[in-house]
N, CA, C and O atoms as a GROMACS GRO file, in nm:
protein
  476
    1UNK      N    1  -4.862   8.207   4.188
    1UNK     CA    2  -4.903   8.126   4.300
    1UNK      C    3  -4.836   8.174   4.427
    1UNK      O    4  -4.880   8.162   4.541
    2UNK      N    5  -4.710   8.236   4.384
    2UNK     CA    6  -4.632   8.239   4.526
    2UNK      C    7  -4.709   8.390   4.583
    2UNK      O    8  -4.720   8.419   4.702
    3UNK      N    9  -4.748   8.460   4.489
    3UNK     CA   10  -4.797   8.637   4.566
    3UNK      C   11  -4.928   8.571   4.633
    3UNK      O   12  -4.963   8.629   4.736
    4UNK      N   13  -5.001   8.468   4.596
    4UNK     CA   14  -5.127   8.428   4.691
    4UNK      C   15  -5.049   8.394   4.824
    4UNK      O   16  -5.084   8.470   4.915
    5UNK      N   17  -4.976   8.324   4.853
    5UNK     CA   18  -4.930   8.307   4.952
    5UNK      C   19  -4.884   8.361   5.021
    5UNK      O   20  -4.904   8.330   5.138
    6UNK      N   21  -4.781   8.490   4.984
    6UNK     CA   22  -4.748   8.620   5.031
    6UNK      C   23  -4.859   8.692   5.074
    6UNK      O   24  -4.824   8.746   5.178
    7UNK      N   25  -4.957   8.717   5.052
    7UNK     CA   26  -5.072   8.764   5.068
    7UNK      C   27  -5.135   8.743   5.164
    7UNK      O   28  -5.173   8.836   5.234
    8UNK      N   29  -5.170   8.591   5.198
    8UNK     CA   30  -5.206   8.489   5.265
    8UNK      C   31  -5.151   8.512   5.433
    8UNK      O   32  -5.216   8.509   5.538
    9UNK      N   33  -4.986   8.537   5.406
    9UNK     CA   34  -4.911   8.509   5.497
    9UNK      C   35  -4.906   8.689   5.554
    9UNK      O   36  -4.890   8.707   5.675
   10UNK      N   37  -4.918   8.795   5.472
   10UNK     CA   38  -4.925   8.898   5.483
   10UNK      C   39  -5.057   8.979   5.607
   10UNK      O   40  -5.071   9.070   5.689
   11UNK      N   41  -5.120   8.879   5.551
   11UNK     CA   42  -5.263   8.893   5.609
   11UNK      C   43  -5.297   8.765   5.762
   11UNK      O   44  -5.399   8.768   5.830
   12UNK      N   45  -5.196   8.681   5.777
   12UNK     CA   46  -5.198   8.624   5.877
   12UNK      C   47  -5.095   8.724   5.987
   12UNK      O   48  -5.119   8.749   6.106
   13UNK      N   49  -4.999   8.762   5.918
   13UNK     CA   50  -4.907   8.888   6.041
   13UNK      C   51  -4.991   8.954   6.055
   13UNK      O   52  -4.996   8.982   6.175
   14UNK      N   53  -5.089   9.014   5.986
   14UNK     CA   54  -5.156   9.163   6.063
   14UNK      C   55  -5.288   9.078   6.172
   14UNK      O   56  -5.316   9.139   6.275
   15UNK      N   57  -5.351   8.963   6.149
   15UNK     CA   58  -5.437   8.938   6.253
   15UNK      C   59  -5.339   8.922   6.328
   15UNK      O   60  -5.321   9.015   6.407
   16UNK      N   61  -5.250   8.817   6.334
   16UNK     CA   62  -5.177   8.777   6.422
   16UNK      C   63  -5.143   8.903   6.552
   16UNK      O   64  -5.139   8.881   6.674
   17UNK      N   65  -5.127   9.007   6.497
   17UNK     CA   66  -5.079   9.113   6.583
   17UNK      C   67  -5.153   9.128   6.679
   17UNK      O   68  -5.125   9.125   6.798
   18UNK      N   69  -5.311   9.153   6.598
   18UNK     CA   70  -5.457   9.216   6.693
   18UNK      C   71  -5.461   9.109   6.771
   18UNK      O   72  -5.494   9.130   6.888
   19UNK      N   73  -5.430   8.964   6.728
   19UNK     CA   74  -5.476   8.920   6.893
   19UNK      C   75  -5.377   8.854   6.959
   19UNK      O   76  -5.402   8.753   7.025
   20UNK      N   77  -5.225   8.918   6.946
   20UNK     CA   78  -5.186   8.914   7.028
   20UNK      C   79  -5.167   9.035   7.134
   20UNK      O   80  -5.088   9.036   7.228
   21UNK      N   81  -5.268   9.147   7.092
   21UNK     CA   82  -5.275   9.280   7.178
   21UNK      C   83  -5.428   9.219   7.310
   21UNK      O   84  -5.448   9.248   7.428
   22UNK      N   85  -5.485   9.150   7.236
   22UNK     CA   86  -5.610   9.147   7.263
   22UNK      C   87  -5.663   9.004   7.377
   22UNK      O   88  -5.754   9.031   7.456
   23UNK      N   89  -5.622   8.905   7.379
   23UNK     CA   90  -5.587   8.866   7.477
   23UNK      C   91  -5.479   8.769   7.539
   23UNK      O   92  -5.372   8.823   7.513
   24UNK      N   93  -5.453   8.638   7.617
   24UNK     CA   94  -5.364   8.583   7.678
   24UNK      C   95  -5.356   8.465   7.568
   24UNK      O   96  -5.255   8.396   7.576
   25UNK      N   97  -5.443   8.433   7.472
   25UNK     CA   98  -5.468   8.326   7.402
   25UNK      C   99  -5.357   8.372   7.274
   25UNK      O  100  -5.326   8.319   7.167
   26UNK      N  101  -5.326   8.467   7.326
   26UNK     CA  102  -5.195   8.513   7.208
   26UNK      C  103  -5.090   8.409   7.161
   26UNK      O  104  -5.060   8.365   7.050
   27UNK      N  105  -5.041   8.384   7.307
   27UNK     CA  106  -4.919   8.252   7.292
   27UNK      C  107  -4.983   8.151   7.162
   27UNK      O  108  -4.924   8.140   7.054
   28UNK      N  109  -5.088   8.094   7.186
   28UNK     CA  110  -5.131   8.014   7.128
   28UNK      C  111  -5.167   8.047   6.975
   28UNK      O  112  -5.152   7.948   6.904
   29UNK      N  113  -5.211   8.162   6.909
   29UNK     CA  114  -5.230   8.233   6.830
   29UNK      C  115  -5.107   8.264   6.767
   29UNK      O  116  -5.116   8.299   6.650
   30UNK      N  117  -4.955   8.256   6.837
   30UNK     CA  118  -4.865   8.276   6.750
   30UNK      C  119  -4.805   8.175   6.744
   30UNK      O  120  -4.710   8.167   6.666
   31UNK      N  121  -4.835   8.085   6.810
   31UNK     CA  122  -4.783   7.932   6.780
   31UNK      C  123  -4.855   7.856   6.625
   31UNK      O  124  -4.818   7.784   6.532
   32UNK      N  125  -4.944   7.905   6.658
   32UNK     CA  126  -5.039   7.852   6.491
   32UNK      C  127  -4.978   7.955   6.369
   32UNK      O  128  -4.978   7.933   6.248
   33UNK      N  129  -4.922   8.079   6.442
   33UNK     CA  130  -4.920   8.152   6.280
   33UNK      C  131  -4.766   8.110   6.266
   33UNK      O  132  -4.723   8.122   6.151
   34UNK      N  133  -4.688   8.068   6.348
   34UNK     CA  134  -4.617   8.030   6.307
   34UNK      C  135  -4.553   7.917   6.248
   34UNK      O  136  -4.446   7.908   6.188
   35UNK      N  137  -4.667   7.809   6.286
   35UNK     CA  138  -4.677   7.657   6.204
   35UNK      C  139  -4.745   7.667   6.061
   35UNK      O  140  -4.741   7.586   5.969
   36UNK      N  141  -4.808   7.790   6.069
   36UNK     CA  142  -4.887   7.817   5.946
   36UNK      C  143  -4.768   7.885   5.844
   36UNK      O  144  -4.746   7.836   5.733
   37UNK      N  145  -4.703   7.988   5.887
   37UNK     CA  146  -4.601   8.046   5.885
   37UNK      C  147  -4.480   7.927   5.812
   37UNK      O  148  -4.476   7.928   5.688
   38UNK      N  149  -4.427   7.870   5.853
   38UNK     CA  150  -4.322   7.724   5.812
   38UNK      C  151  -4.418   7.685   5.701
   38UNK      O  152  -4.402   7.728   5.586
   39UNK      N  153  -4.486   7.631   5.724
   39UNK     CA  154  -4.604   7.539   5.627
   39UNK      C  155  -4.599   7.619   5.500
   39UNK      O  156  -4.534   7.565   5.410
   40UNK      N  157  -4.668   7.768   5.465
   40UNK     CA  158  -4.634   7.827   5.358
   40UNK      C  159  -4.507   7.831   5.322
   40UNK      O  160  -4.463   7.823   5.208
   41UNK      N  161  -4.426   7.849   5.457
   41UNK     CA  162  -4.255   7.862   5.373
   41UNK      C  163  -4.277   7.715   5.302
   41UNK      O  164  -4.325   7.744   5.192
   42UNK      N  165  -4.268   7.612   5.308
   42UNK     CA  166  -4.252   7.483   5.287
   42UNK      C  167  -4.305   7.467   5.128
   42UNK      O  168  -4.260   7.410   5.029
   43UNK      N  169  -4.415   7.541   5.153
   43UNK     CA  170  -4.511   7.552   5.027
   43UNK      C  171  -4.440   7.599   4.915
   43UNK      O  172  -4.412   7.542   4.809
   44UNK      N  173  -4.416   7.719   4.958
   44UNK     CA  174  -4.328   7.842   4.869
   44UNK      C  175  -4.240   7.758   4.794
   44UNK      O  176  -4.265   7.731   4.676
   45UNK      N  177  -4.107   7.701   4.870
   45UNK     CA  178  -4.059   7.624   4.832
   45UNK      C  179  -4.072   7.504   4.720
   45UNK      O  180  -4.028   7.494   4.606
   46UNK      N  181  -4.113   7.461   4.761
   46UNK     CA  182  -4.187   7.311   4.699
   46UNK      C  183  -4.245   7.365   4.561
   46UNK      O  184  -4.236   7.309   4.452
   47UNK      N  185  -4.313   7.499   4.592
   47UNK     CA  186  -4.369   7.544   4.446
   47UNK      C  187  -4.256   7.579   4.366
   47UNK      O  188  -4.240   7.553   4.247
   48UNK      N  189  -4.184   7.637   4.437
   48UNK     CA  190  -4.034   7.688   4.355
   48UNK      C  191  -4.003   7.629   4.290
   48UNK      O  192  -3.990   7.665   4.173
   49UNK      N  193  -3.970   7.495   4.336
   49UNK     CA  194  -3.885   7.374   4.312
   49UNK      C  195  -3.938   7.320   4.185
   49UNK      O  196  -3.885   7.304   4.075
   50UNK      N  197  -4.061   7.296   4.234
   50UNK     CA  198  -4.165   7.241   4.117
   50UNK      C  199  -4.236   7.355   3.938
   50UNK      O  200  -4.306   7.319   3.843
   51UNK      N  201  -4.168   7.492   3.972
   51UNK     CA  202  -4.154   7.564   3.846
   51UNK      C  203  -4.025   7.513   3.796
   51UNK      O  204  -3.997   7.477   3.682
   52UNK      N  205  -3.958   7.516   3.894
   52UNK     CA  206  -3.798   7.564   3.838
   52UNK      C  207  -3.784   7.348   3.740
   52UNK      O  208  -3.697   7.308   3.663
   53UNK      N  209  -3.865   7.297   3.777
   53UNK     CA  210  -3.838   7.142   3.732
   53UNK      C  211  -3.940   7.138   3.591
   53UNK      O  212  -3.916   7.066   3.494
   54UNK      N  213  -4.045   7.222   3.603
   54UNK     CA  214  -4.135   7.237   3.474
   54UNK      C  215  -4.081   7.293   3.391
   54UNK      O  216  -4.087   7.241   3.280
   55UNK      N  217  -4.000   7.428   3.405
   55UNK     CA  218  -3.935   7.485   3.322
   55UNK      C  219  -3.829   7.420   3.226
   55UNK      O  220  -3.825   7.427   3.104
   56UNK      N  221  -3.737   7.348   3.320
   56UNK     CA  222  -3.670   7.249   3.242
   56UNK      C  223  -3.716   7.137   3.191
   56UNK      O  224  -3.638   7.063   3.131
   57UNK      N  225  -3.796   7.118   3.199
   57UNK     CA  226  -3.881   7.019   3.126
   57UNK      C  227  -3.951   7.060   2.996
   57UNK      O  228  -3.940   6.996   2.891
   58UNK      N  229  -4.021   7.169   3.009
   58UNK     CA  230  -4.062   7.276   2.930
   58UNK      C  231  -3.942   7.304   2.838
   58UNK      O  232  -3.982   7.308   2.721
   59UNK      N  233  -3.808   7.325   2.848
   59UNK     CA  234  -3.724   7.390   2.750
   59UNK      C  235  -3.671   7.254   2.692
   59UNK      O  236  -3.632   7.250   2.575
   60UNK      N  237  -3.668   7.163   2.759
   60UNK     CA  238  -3.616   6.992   2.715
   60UNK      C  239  -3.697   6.970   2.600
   60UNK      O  240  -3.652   6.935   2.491
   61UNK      N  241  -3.873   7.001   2.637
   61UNK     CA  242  -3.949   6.948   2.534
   61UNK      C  243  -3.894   7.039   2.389
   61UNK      O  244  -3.869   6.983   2.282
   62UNK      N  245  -3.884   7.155   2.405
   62UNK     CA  246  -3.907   7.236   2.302
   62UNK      C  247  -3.749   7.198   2.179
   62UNK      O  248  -3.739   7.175   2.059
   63UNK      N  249  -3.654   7.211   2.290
   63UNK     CA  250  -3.536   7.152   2.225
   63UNK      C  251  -3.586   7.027   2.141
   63UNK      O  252  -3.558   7.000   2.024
   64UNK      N  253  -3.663   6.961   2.224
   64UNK     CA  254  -3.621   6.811   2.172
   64UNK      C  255  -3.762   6.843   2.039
   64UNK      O  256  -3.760   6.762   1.946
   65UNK      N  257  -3.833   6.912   2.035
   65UNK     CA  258  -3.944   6.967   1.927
   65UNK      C  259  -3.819   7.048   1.828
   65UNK      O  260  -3.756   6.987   1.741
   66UNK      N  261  -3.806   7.147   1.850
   66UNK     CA  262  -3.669   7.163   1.760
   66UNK      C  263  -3.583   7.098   1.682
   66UNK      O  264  -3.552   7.144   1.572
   67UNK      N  265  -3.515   6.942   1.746
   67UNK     CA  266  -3.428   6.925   1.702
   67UNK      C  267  -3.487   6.799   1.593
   67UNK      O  268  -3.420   6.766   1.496
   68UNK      N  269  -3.633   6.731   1.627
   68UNK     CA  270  -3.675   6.664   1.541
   68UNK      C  271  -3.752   6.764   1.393
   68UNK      O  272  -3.783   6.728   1.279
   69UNK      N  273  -3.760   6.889   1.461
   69UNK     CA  274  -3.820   6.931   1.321
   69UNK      C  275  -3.703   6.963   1.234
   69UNK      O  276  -3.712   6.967   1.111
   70UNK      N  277  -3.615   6.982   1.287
   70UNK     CA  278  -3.471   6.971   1.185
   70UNK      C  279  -3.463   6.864   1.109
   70UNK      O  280  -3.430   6.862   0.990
   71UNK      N  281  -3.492   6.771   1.177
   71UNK     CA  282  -3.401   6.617   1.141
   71UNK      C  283  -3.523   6.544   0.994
   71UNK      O  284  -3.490   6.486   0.891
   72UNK      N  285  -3.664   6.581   1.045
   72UNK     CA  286  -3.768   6.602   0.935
   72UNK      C  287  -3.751   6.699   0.841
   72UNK      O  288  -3.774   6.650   0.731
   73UNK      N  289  -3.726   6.793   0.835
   73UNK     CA  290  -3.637   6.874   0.716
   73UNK      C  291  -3.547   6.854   0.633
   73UNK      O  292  -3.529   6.884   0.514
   74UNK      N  293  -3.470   6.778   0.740
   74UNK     CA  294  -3.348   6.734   0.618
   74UNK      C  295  -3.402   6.618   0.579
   74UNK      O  296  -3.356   6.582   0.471
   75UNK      N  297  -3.480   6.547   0.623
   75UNK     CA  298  -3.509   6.379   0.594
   75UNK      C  299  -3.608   6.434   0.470
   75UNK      O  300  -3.573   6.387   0.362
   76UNK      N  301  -3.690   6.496   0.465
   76UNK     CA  302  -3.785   6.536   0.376
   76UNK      C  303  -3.688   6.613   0.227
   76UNK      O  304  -3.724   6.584   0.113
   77UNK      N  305  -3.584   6.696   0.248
   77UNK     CA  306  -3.514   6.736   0.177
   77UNK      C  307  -3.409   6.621   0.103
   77UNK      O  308  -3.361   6.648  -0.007
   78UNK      N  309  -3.385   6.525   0.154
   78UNK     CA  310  -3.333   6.405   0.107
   78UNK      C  311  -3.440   6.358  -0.007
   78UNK      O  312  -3.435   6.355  -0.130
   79UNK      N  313  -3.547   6.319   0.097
   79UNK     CA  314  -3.650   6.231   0.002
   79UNK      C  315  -3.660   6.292  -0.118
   79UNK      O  316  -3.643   6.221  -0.217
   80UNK      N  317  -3.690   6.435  -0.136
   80UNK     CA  318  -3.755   6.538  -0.255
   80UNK      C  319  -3.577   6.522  -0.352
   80UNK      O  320  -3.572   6.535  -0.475
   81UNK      N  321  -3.466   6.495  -0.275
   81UNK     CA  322  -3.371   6.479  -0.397
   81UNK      C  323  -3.380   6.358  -0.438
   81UNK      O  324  -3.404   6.358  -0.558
   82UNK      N  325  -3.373   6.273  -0.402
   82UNK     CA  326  -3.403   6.122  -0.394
   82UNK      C  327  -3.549   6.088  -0.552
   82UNK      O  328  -3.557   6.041  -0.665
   83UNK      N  329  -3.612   6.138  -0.472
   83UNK     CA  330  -3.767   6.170  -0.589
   83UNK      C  331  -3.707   6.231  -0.714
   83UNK      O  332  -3.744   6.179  -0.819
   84UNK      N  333  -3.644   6.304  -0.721
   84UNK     CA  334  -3.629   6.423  -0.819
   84UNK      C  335  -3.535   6.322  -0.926
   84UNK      O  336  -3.567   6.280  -1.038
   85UNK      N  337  -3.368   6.293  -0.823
   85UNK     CA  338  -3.372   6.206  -0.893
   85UNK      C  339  -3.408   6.079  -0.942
   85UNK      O  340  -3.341   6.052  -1.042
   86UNK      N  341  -3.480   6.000  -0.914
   86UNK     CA  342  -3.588   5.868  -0.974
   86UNK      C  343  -3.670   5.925  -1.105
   86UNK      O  344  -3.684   5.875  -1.216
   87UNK      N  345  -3.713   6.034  -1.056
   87UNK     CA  346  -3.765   6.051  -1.195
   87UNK      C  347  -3.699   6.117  -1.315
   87UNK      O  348  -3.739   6.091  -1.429
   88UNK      N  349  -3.597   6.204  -1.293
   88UNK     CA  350  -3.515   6.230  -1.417
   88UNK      C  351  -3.456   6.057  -1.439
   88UNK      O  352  -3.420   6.044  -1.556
   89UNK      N  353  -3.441   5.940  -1.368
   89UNK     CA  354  -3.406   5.834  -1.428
   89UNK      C  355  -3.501   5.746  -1.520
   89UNK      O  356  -3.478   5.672  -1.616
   90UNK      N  357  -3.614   5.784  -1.455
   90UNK     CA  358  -3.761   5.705  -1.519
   90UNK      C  359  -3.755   5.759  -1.668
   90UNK      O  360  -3.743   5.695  -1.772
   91UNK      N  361  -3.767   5.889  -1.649
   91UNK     CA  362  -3.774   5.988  -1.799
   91UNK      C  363  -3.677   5.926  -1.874
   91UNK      O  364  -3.719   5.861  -1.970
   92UNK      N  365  -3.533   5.930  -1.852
   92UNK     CA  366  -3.402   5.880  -1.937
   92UNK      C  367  -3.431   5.724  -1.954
   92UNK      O  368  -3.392   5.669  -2.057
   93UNK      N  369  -3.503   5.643  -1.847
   93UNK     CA  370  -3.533   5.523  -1.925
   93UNK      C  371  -3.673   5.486  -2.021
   93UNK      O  372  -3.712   5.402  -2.102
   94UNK      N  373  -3.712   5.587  -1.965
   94UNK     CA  374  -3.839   5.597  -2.079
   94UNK      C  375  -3.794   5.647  -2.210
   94UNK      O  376  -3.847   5.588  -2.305
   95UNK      N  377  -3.732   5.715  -2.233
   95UNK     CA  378  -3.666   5.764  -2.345
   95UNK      C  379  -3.615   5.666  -2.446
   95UNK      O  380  -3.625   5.660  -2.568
   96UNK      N  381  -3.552   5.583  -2.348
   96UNK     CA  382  -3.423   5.464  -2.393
   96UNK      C  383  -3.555   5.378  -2.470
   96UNK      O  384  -3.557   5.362  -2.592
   97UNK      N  385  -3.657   5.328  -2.382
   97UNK     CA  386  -3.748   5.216  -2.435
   97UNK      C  387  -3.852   5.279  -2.543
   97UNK      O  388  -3.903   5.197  -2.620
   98UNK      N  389  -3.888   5.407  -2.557
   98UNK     CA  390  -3.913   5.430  -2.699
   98UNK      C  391  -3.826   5.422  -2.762
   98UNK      O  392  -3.858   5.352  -2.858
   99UNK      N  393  -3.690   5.462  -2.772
   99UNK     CA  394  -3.589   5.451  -2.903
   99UNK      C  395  -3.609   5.242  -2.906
   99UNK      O  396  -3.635   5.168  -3.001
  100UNK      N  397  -3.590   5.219  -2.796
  100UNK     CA  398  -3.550   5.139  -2.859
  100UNK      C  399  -3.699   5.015  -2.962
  100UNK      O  400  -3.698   4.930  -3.050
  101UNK      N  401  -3.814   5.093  -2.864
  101UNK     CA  402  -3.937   4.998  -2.977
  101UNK      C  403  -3.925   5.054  -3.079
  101UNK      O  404  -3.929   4.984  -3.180
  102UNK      N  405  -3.905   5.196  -3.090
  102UNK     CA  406  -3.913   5.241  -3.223
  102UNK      C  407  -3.741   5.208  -3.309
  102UNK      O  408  -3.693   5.292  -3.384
  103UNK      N  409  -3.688   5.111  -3.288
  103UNK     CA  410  -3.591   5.078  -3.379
  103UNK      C  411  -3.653   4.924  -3.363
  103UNK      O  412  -3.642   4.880  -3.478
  104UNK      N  413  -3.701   4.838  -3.299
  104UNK     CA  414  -3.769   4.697  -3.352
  104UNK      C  415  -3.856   4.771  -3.427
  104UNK      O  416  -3.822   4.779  -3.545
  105UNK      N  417  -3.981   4.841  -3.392
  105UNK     CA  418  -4.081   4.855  -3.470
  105UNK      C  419  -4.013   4.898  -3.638
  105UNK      O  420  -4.080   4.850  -3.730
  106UNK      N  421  -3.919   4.961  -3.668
  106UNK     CA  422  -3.838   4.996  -3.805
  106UNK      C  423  -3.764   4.834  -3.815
  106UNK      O  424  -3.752   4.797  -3.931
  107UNK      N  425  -3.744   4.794  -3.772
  107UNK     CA  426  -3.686   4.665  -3.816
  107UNK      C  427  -3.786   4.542  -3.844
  107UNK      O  428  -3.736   4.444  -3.900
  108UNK      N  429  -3.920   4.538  -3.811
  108UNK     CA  430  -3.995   4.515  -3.828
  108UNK      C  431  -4.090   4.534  -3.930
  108UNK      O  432  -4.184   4.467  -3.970
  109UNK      N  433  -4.043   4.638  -3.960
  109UNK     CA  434  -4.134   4.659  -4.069
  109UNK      C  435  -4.072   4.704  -4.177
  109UNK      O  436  -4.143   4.760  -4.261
  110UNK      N  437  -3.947   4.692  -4.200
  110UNK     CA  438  -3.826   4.659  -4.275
  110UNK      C  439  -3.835   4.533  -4.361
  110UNK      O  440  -3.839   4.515  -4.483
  111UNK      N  441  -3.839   4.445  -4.245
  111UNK     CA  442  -3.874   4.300  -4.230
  111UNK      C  443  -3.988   4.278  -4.292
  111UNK      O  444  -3.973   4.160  -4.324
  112UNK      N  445  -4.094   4.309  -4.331
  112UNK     CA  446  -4.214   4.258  -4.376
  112UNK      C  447  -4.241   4.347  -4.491
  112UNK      O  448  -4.340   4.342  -4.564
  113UNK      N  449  -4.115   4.450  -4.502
  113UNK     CA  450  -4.135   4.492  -4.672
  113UNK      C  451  -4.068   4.428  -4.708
  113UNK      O  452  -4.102   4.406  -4.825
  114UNK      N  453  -3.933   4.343  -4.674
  114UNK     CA  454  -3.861   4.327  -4.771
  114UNK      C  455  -3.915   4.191  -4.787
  114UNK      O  456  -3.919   4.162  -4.906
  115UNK      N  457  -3.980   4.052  -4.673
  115UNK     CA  458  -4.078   3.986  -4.737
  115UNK      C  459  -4.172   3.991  -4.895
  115UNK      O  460  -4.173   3.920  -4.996
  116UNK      N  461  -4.232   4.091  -4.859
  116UNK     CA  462  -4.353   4.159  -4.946
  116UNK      C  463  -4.281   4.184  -5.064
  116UNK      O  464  -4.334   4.130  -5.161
  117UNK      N  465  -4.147   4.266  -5.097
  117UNK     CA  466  -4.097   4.256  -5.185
  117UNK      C  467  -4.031   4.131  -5.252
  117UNK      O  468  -4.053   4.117  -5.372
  118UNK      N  469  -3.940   4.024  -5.177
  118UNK     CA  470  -3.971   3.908  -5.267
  118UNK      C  471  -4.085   3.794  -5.330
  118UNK      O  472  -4.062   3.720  -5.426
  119UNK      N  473  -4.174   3.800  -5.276
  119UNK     CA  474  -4.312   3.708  -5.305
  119UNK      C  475  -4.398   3.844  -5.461
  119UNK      O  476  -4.505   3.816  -5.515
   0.00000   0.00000   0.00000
């Protein structure tokens, strides 16, 4: 943005010159290129100002994109241990509650032979 303006302003010095060779209306002609002149400086500026404030804004966002995709990494790496272990606990209590139907179910049917055997 700023070389358009350089350009701009590049190309206002070279008219500027021809008519101040060319006639008395010069005075007046360099009074405008030079309000025109400030005005782009002003511009220049202001644009400056206004990269140099995007940029940091721009590197704020990215940090702050950075530092949550960390914080989701580890939060996700928690969960998956968290998960991992629940289910090696599910398994070990699933384990536990077959042994243990399958010791009623043997006592049970312990129980109804040894019925069967007195009658």
């Amino acid at each position: 943005m700023s070389s358009i303006f350089r350009r701009w302003k590049n190309r206002l010095r070279c008219s500027s010159k021809r008519y101040v060779q060319r006639s008395r209306s010069s005075i007046l002609t360099e009074n405008e290129f030079k309000t025109v002149n400030v005005a782009m400086d002003k511009l220049s500026n202001e644009n400056r100002i206004l990269k140099e404030r995007f940029d940091k804004l721009e590197e704020r966002c990215q940090r702050w994109i950075t530092d949550e995709q960390v914080y989701l990494l580890r939060r996700i790496e928690q969960l998956e241990d968290e998960n991992h272990r629940l289910h090696e606990n599910y398994q070990a209590y699933q384990k536990q509650s077959e042994k243990c139907i399958g010791s009623v179910t043997d006592l049970i049917i312990k129980a109804l032979f040894t019925q069967e055997v007195k009658y």
